[in-house]
ZADOMI-731089 format. One line per field, with one value per residue (C-alpha): x, y, z. Coordinates in Angstrom, 1 decimal. Example, Ala and Ser with C-alpha at 12.3 -4.5 7.8 and 13.67 -1.06 7.14 Angstrom:
REM residues 2
xx	(12.3_13.7)
yy	(-4.5_-1.1)
zz	(7.8_7.1)
This chain:
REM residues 739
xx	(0.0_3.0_4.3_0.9_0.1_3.5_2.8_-0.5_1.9_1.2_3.3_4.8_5.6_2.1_1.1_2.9_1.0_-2.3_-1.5_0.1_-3.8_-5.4_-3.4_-3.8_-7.2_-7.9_-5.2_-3.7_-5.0_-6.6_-6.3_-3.3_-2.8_-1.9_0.6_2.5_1.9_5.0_4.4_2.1_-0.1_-3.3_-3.0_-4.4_-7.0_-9.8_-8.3_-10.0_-13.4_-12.5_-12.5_-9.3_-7.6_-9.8_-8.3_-11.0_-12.8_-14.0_-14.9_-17.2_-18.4_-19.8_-21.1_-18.5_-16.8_-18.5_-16.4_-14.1_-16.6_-15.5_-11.8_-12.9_-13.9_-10.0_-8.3_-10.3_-10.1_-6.3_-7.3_-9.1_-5.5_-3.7_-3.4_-3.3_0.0_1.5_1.1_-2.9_-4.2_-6.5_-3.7_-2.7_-5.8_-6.9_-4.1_-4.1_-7.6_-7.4_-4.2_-5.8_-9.7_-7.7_-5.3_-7.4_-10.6_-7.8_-6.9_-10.4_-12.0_-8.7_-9.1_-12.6_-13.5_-11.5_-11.7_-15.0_-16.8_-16.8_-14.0_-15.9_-19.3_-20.4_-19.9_-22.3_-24.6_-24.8_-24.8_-26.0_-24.4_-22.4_-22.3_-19.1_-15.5_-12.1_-8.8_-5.1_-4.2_-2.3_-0.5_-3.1_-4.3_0.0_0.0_-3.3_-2.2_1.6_0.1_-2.6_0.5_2.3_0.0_-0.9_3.0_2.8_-0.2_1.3_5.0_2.4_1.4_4.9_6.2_10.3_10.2_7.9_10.5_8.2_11.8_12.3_8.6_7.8_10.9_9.8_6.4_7.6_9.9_7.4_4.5_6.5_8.0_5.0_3.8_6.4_7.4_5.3_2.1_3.5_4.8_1.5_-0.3_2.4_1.3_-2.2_-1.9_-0.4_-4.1_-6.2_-8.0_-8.3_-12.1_-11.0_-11.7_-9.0_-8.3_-5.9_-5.5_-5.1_-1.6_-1.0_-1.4_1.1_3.1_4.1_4.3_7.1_8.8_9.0_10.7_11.2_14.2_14.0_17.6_18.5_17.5_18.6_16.0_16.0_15.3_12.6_13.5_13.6_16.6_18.1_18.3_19.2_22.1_23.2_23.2_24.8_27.9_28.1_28.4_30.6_33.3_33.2_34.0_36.7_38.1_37.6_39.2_42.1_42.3_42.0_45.1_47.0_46.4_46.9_49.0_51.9_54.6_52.9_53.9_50.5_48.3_46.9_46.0_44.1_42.2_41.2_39.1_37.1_35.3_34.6_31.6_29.5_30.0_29.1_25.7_25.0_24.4_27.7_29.8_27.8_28.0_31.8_31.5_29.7_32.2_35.1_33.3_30.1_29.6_31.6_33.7_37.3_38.5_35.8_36.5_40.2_40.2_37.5_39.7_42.8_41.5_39.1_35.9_33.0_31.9_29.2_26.7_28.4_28.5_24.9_23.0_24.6_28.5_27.7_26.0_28.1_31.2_29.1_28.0_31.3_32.7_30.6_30.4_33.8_35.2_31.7_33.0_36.4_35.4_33.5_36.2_39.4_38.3_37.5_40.9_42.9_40.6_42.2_44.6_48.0_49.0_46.9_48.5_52.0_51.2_50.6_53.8_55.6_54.2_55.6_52.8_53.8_52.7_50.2_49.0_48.5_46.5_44.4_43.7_44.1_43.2_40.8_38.4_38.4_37.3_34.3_31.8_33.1_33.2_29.5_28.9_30.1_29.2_25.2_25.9_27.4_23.8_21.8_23.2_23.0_19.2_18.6_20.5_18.4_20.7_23.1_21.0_19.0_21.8_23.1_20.7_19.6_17.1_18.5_15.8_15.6_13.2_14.0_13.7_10.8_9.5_10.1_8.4_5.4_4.9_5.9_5.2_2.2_0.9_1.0_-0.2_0.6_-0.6_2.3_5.1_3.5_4.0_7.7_8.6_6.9_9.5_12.5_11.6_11.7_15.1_16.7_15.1_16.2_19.9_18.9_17.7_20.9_23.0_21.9_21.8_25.3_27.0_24.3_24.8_29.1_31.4_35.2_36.4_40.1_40.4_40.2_40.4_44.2_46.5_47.5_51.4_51.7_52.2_50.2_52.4_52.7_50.7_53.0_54.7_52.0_49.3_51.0_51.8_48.0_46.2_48.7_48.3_44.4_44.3_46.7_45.1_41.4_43.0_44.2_40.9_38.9_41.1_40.5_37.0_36.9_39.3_36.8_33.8_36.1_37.0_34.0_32.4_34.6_34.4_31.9_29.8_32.0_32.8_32.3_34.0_36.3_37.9_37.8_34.7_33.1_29.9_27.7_29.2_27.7_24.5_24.1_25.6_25.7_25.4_24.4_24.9_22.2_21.2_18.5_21.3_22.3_20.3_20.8_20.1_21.8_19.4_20.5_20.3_16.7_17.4_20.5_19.1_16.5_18.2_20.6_17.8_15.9_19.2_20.3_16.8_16.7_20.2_19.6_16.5_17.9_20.8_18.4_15.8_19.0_20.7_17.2_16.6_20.2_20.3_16.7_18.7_21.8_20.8_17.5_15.3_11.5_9.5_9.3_13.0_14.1_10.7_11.9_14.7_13.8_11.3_13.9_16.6_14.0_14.6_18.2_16.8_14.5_15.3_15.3_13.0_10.1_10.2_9.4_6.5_5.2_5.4_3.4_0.6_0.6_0.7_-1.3_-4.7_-5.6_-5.0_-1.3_-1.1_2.0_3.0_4.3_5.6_8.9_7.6_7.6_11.2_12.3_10.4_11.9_15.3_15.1_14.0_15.9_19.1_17.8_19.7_23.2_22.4_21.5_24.1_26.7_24.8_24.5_29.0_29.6_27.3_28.7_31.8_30.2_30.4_26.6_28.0_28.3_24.0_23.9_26.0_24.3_21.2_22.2_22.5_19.5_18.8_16.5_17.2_16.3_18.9_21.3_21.3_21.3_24.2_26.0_25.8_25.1_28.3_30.8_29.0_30.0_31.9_28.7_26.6_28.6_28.9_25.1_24.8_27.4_26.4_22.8_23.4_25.5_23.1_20.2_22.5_22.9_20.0_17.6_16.1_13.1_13.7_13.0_9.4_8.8_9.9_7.8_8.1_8.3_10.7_12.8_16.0_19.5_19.7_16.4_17.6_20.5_18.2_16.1_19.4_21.2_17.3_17.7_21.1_22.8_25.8_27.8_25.5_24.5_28.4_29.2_26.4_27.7_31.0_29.7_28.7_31.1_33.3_30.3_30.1_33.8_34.2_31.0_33.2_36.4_34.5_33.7_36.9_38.5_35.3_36.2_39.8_39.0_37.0_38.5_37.4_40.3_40.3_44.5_46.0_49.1_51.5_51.2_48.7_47.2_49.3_47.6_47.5)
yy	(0.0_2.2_2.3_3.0_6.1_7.1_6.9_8.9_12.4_15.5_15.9_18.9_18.9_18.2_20.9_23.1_22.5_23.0_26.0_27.6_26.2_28.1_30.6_31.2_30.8_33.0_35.5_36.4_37.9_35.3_37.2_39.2_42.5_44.9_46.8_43.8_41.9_43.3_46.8_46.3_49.4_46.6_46.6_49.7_49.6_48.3_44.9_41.9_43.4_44.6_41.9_42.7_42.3_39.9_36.4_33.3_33.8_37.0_36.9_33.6_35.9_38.6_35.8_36.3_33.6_31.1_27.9_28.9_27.2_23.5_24.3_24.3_20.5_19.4_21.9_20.3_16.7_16.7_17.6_14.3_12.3_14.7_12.4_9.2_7.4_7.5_3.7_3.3_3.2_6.1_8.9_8.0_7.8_11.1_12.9_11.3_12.0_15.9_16.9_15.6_17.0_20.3_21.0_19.2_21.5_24.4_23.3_22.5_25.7_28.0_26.7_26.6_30.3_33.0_36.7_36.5_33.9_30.4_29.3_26.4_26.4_23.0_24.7_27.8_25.2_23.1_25.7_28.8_32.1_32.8_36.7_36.7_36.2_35.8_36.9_35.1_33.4_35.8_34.3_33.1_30.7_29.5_28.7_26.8_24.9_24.5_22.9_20.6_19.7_18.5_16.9_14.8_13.7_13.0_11.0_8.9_8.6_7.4_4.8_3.5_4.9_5.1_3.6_6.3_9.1_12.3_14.2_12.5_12.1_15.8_16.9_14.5_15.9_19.5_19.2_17.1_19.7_22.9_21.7_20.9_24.5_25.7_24.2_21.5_23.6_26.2_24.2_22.5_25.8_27.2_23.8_24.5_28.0_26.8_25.5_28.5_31.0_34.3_33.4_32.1_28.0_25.6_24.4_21.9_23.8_27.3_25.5_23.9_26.6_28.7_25.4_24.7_28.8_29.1_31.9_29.0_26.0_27.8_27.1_30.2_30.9_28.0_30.4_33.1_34.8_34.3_30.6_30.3_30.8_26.9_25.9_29.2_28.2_24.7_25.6_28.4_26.1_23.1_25.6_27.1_23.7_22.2_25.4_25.8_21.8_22.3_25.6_24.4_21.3_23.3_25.5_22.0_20.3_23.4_23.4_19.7_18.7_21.6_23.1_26.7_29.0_30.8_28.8_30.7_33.1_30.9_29.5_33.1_33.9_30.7_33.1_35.6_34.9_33.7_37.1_38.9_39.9_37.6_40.1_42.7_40.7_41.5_45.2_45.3_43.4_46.3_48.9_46.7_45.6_47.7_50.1_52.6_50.2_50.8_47.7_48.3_52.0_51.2_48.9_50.8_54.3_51.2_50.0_52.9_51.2_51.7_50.0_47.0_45.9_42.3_41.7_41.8_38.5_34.8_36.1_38.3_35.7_33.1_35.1_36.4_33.0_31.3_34.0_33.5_29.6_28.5_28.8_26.4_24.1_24.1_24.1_20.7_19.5_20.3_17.8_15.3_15.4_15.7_12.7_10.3_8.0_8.5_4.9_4.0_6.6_5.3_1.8_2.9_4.2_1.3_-1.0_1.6_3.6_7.4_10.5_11.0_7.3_7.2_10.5_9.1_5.5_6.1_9.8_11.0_8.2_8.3_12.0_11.4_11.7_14.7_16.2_15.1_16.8_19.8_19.9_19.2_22.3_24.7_23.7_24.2_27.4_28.9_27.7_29.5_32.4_36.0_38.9_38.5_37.6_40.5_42.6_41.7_39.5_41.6_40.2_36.1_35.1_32.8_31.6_33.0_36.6_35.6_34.8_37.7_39.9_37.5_38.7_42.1_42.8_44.9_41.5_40.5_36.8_34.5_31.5_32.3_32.7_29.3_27.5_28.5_27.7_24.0_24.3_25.4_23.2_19.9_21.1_21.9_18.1_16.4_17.4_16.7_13.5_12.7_13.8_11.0_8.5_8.9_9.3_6.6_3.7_3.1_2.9_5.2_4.6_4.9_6.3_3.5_3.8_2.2_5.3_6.4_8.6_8.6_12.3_13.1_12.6_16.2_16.3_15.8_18.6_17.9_18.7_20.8_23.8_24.1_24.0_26.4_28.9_28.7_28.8_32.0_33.4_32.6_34.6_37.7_38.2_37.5_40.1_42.5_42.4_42.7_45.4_47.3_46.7_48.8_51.2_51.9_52.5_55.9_57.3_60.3_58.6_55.7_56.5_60.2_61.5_59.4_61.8_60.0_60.8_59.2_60.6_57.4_56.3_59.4_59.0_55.3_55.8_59.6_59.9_63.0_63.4_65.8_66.3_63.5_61.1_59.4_59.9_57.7_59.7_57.3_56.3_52.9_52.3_51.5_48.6_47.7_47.7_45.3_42.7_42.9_42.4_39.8_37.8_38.2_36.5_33.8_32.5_31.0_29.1_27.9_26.3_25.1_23.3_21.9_21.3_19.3_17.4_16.1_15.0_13.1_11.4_10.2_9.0_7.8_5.0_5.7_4.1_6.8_8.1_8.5_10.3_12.5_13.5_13.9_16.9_18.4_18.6_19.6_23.0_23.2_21.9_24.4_28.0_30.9_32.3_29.5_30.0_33.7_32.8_29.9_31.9_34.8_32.4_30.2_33.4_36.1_34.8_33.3_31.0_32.0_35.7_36.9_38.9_42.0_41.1_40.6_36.8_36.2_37.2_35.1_32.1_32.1_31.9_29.5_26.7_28.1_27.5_24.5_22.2_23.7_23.0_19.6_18.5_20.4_18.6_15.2_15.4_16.2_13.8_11.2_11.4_11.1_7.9_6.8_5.5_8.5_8.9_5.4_5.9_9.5_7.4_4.5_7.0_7.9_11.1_11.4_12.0_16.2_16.3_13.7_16.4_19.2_18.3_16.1_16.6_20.1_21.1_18.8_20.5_24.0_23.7_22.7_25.1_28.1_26.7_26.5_30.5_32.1_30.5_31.3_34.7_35.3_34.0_36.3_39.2_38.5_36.6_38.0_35.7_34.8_38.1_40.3_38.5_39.3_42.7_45.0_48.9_48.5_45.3_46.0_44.5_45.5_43.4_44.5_47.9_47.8_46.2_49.3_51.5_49.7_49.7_53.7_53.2_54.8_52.2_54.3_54.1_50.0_49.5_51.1_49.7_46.1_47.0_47.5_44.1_42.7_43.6_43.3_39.6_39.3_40.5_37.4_35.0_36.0_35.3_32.2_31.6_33.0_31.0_27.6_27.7_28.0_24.7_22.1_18.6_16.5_16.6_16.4_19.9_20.8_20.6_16.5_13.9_13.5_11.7_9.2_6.8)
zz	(0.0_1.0_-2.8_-4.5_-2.5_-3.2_-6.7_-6.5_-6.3_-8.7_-11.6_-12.2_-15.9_-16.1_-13.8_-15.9_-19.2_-17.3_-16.1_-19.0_-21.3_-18.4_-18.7_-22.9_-22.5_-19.7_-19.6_-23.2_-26.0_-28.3_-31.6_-33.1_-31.5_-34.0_-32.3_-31.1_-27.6_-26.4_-26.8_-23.7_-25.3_-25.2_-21.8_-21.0_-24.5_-23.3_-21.9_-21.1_-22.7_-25.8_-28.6_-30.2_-27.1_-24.9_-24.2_-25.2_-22.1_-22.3_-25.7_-24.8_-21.7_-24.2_-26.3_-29.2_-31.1_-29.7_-31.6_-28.8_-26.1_-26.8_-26.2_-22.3_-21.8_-23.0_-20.6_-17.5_-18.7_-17.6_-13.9_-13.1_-13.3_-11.4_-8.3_-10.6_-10.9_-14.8_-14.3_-14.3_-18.1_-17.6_-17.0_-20.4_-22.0_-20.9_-21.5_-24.8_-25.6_-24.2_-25.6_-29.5_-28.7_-28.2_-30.9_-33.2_-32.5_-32.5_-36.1_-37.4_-36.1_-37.1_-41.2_-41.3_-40.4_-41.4_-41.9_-44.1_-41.9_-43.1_-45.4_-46.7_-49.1_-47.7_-44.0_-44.8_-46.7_-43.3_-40.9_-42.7_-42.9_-40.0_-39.3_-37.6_-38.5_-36.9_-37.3_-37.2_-33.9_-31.2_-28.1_-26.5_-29.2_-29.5_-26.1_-25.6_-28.8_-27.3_-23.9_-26.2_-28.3_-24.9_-22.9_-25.9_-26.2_-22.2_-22.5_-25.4_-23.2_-20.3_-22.8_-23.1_-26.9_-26.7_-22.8_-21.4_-22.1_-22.0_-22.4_-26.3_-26.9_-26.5_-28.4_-31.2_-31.1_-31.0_-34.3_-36.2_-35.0_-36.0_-39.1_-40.5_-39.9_-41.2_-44.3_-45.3_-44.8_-47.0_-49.5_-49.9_-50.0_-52.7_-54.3_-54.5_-55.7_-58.8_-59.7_-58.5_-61.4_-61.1_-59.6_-56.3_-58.2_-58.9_-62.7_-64.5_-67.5_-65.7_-64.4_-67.5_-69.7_-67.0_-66.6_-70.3_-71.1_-73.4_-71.4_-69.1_-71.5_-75.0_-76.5_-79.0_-78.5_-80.6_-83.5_-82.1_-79.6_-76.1_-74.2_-71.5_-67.6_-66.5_-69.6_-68.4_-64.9_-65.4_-68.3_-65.8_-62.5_-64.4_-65.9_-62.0_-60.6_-63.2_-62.8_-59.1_-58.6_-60.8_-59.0_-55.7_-56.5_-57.5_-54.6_-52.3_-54.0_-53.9_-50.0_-49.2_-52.1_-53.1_-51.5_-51.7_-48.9_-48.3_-47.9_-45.3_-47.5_-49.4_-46.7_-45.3_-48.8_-48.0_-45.3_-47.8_-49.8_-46.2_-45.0_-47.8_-49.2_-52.5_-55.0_-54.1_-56.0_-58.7_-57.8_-58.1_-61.3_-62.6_-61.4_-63.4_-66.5_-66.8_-69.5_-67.6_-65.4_-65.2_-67.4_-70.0_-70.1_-69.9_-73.1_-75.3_-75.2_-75.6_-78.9_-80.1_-79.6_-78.5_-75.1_-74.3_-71.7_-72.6_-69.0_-68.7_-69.2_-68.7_-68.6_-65.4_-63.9_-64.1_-63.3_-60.3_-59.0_-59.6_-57.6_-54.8_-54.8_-55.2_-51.9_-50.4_-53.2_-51.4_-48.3_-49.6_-50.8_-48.4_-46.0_-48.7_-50.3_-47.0_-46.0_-48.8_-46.9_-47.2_-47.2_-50.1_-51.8_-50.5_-51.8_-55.2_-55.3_-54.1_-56.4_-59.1_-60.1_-61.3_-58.9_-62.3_-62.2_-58.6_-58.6_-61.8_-60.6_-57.0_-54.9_-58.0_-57.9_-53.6_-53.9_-56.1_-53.3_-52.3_-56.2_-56.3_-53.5_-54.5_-58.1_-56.9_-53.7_-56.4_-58.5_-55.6_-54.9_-58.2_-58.6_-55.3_-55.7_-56.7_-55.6_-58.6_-61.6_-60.0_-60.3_-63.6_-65.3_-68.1_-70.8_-69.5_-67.9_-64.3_-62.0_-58.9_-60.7_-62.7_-59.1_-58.0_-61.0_-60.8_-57.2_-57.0_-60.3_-62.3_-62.9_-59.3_-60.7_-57.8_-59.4_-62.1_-59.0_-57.6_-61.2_-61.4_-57.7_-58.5_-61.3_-59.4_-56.5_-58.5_-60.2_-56.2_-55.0_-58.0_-57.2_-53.4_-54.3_-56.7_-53.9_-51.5_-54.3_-55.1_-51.3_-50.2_-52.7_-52.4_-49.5_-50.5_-46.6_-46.6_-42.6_-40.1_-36.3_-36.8_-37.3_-40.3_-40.2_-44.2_-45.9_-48.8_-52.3_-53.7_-57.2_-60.2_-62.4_-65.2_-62.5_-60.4_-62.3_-64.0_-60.7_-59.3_-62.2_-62.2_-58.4_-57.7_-61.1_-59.4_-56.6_-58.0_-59.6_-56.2_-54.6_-57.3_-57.1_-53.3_-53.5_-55.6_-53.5_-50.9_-53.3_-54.6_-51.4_-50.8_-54.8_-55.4_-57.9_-60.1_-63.3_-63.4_-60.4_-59.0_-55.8_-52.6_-49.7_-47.1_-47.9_-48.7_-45.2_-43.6_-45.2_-44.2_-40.4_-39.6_-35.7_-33.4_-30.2_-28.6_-25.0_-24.6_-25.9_-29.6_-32.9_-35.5_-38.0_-40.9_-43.6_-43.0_-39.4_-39.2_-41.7_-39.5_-36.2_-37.5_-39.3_-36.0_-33.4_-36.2_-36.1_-33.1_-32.1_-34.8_-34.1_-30.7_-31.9_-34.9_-32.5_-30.3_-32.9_-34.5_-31.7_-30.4_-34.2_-33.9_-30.3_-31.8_-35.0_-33.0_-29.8_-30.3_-32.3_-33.4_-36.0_-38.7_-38.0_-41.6_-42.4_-39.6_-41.0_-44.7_-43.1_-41.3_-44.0_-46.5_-45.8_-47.2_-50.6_-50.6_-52.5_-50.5_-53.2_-52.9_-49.1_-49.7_-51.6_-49.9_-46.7_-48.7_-49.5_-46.6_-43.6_-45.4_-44.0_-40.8_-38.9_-38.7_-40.1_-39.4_-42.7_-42.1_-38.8_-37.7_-36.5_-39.9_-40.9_-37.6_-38.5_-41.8_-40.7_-38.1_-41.1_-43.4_-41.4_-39.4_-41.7_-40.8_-36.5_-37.2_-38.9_-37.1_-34.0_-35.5_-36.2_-32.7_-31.5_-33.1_-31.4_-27.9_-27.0_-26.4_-22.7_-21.6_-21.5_-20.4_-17.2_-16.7_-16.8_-14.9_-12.1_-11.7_-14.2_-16.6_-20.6_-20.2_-17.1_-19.2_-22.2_-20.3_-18.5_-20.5_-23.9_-24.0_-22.2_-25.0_-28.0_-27.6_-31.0_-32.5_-30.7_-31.3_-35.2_-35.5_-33.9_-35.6_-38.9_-38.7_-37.4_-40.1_-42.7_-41.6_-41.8_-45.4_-46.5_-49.5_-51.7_-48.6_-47.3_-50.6_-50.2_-46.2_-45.4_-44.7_-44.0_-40.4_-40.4_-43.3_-43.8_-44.5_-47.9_-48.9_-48.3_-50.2_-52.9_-53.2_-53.5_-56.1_-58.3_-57.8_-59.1_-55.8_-56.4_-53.6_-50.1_-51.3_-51.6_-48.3_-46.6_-47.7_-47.1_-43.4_-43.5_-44.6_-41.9_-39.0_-39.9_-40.1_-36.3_-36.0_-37.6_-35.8_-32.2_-33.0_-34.0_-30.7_-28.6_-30.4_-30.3_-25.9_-26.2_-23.6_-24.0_-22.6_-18.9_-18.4_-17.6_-19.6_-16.8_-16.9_-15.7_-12.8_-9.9_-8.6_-5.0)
């Protein structure tokens, strides 16, 4: 008798997710509140009573939105097991039964009436018309739904799914619940927009006609005119891939394979192109070669002709884009080739192969994964990428533009932008998809746990001095063009008057100091601020949904596992450009209408950059040996205290990885961003954007110079942060003595 009333105890996690229904119900605005809840200004604006600020309650107390009603029954079902032991059927069953009555009435009521009463004919047809309508769901509604969404995940832990772990279960439920929120329910409602007429119906041949439009797959420029946006994009992607493999491949055998002195050099211009914003290559590519750039300027008075906009079209691009990508191709690709064993190498040679047949037969064919990998990330990129064809594109037309015009346009046709984003989307998962067939199908292994003290064979003469003249050539002309982004940030106006100012600086950043304390008065600073607070927020919950997915892949088994991590690494397959949209079409109504709204902007960049946690997670975790959780659990805690505690603490590397990276990502991002801003929230790459469409190439080059040296001062923290991390537990002044 003594153990069963000692099981009959409350539970406090479940406590907690009472409360906090209760206290979204009862407490918290239900709806959106215009001027943000944390403004507070609703507080004293007619709060509980008024009904855009009242929580459920009061709204069901003045008789308004009465769907709201049933939401009551599932938040007191939970308190009849509150003494019952996890053990007794029914404290599952309830909990169970609660926690799905809840979110699925909050689902069901959210997408059946909207901001027009009911969303549905067949509803109005049963019920008749309704005379009342509601808006997108506020804080309130999130955390009602957050505490259904949780005791439902208790109830099924009480029921015994992955031994009764309400830690892994909930965690599991939270990613699966989220990401489907946030980009499978998009992407299906980009999906469905493809089909809808300008009447409000759906229609076959509406996406058909758009889908098979020859600006979308004519191949006029085999006669001469100009070829639709999807051959564009694929030619363009295939050539970007293809020439960054090849360059970063270059740059890799130089570092790991040559005697070359600076190879430190080298490695530093892998950092540029993260920290720089995607289309200000293409800016300084239009200072050099533009129709009054220095080098076309320079040769046109050389040889007395007149000068071109050659540079505008599928030559900028591609020198823009291969600028940019190459260093991810050799970041790919360093560890690959310095992966290759040594010995293998060495036993080519000693059965008498040449340096040039051992690289041929021998390191080539081990780095194929890795030259996969980069050739299908460099097509990826280039598929996604907006801010340079933007720039420099001209009449050569590609999707994420066309996108772009579709939405923003005079046509403003979303069924068009959702057509093309179908489009671009099957091109990005097809690589995706390629990707995992190729690395997933043959083993290239060479590094064993037995140690390996070979020396890679420097690459023969015949390779050697190639590579080294592309590479250090490659180089030259990557300095040059960063040297002119600098440059061109302190000329009066490029081209006709080249003296040296630091106006555009003073127009972006001006300060005054006045009595009551700083002005910003900087054109730019509202933009900066923003996308530093936005980032600054979005970081830390990209690491921690990352951080959370990975700790779920590598230490735990579920039934649907691989399912579960195909959704989560969706995201990195997906252009930046089809988020924008999907978002657009997905958030613009209730139940979740958030556009406009810095949520929005956050929410983006958190799945957007989700990809990057987990699998900086899942390669640290992988080298904790899984006995570490099982002794933390064989004394006694409990999997939240055994992650919290230890695994946490040995994945500082990863952790600081995941924030920099997404930090430094949302600083530059713009092909989701173009799509999200808004005038309140607007962003420092959609700013600079709207500066280089004005043609004010001076304040968008000064502002990205800024950038550019903000997220190098990111990057060098981490740097200083990681280099700190202590995982051994010797000191350096010897081991420890012992009895």
């Amino acid at each position: 008798m003594r153990g069963t009333n000692s099981e009959k105890t409350t539970h406090p996690v479940l406590i907690f997710w009472i409360i906090a229904g209760w206290v979204g119900f009862c407490l918290l605005p239900w709806y959106m509140v215009e001027d943000g809840l944390w403004s507070f200004e609703w507080l004293f604006d007619g709060y509980p009573f008024d009904t855009d600020y009242a929580p459920a309650l009061f709204l069901l107390a003045q008789g308004e939105k009465m769907w709201l009603a049933p939401l009551a029954i599932p938040l007191l079902m939970p308190l009849l097991v509150l003494r019952r032991p996890k053990s007794d059927p029914l404290y599952a069953r309830i909990l169970v039964l609660a926690g799905a009555l809840g979110f699925g009435w909050l689902i069901a009521q959210g997408f059946s009436i909207g901001i027009r009463g009911y969303n549905f004919d067949w509803l109005e047809a049963l019920f008749g018309e309704l005379g009342d309508r509601q808006y997108g769901m506020g804080y309130g509604a999130m955390i009602c739904a957050t505490a259904f969404l949780f005791l439902l995940t208790q109830g099924v832990a009480a029921r015994g799914a992955i031994n009764g772990d309400v830690f892994v279960v909930s965690a599991i439920g939270g990613v699966i619940a989220i990401v489907t929120a946030f980009v499978f329910f998009p992407i299906a409602k980009m999906l469905a927009a493809a089909f809808i007429t300008d009447d409000g119906a759906y229609s076959a041949t509406v996406f058909a006609s758009k889908f098979f439009d020859d600006r979308l797959w004519g191949l006029g420029c085999l006669a001469g005119a100009r070829c639709g946006a999807a051959w564009n994009s694929l030619f363009l992607a295939i050539a970007v891939g293809f020439i960054t493999t090849v360059l970063g491949l270059a740059f890799a055998l130089v570092v790991t394979r040559s005697g070359f002195r600076y190879k430190r050099a080298l490695r530093a211009l892998t950092v540029l192109p993260i920290i720089t914003p995607p289309f200000v290559i293409g800016l300084a590519l239009i200072l050099l070669f533009g129709l009054s750039g220095t080098i076309t300027v320079f040769f046109a008075e050389l040889f007395g002709t007149q000068p071109t906009r050659w540079l505008y079209g599928l030559p900028g691009i591609l020198i823009a884009q291969t600028l940019a990508f190459t260093p991810i191709a050799f970041l790919v690709l360093i560890g690959v080739v310095e992966g290759v064993s040594p010995s293998m190498e060495e036993a080519a040679q000693t059965l008498r192969a040449s340096k040039w047949q051992t690289f041929r037969t021998v390191s080539l064919p081990l780095m194929r994964p890795g030259l996969a990998n980069a050739f299908l990330l460099g097509f990826i990129e280039s598929m996604a990428d907006f801010g340079n064809p933007l720039v420099l594109g001209g009449n050569f037309d590609v999707l994420s533009t066309e996108i772009f015009f579709a939405i923003v346009g005079a046509q403003y046709d979303q069924s068009r932008a959702a057509v093309l984003a179908m489009v671009l989307l099957f091109f990005t998962l097809s690589a995706f998809y390629a990707q995992r067939a190729w690395l997933g199908k043959k083993s290239y292994t060479t590094v064993s746990g037995k140690g390996d003290a070979g020396v890679h064979p420097l690459m023969p003469n015949a390779l050697a001095y190639p590579v080294l003249f592309v590479a250090l050539g490659w180089t030259l002309f990557t300095a040059v063009v960063y040297a002119m982004i600098i440059y061109g940030s302190v000329v009066e106006l490029w081209g006709v008057n080249n003296s040296l100012t630091l106006k555009h600086y003073v127009t972006a950043f001006s300060v005054r100091f006045e009595e009551e304390g700083i002005r910003w008065t900087g054109a730019a600073w509202d933009s900066f601020w923003t996308t530093i607070s936005i980032a600054a927020i979005a970081a830390p919950l990209t690491a921690a949904v990352g951080l959370v997915t990975a700790y779920l892949l590598t230490r735990q088994n579920f039934a649907g596992k691989n399912a579960f991590e195909f959704g989560t690494m969706l995201s990195f397959a997906i252009p930046g450009t089809v988020i924008g949209v999907s978002y657009i079409l997905a958030f613009n109504v209730p139940p979740i209408e958030i556009t406009g709204t810095g949520i929005i902007l956050v929410i983006s960049f958190i799945f957007r950059n989700m990809p990057v946690g987990v699998r900086a997670g899942i390669a640290s975790m992988s080298q904790l040996d899984k006995s570490l959780d099982e002794s933390s659990l064989t004394l006694g805690a409990n999997s939240w205290q055994t992650f919290r505690r230890v695994i946490l603490p040995l994945l500082r590397p990863a952790i600081l990885a995941a924030l920099v990276y997404s930090f430094v990502r949302a600083m530059t991002a713009i092909s989701a961003v173009i799509f999200l801003v808004s005038a309140e929230y607007d962003m420092a790459t959609s700013y600079i954007i709207g500066r280089v469409e004005n043609n004010d190439y001076g304040l968008a080059i000064a502002y990205s110079t800024t950038l550019i040296f903000v997220m190098l001062s990111a990057v060098g923290l981490l740097q200083f942060l990681v280099g700190r991390v202590q995982i051994g537990r010797r000191s350096h002044h010897g081991t420890e003595k012992t009895k």
